[in-house]
Every structure is written in structure tokens, then in C-alpha cells.
C-alpha positions in Angstrom: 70.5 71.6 120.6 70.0 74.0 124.0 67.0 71.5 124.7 69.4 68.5 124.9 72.0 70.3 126.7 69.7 71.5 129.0 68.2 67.6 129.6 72.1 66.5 129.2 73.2 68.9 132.1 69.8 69.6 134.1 70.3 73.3 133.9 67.6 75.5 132.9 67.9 77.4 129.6 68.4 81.1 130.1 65.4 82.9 129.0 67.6 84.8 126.3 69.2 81.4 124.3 65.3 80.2 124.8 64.1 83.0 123.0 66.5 82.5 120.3 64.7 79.4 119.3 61.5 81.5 117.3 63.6 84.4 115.6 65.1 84.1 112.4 68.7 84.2 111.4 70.3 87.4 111.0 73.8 86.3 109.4 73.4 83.6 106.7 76.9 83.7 105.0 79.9 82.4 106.9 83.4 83.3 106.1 87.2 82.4 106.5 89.2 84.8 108.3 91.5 85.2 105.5 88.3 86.4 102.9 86.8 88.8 105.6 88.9 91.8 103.8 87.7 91.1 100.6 84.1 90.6 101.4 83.6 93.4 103.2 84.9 95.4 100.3 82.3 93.6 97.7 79.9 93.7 100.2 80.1 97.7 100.0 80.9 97.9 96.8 84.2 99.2 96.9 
């Protein structure tokens, strides 16, 4: 997606969104707002 933005908008990418490309996801679950409370607390157990 940066590489078409970057051909869209003829910026460069910034070396740090560039390098984001290799690594590997850190967060794979996504949340409502609304179910952060309770996730957190199963999350830890609690």
C-alpha cells in the first residue's frame, strides 16, 4: 500500500514505514472500543 501511495503521490517512503514492510505483526487481534475493558481483564486473567 506505501508503494502505491508513494508512486500515487511521488514522495519517497520514509525509511521507517519502508522498513515496516519485512517485520512481522506485533498486534493480531483488533477490538471495539466498547470490549477493550473486558479484554484486558481476560487477557490478564483477572
Amino acid at each position: 500500500m506505501v508503494d502505491k501511495l508513494c508512486e500515487y503521490s511521488g514522495y519517497p517512503i520514509p525509511e521507517s514505514l519502508a522498513g515496516l514492510k519485512n517485520k512481522e505483526a506485533r498486534f493480531k487481534v483488533s477490538i471495539e472500543k466498547n470490549d477493550m475493558k473486558t479484554f484486558v481483564a481476560e487477557s490478564l486473567g483477572l
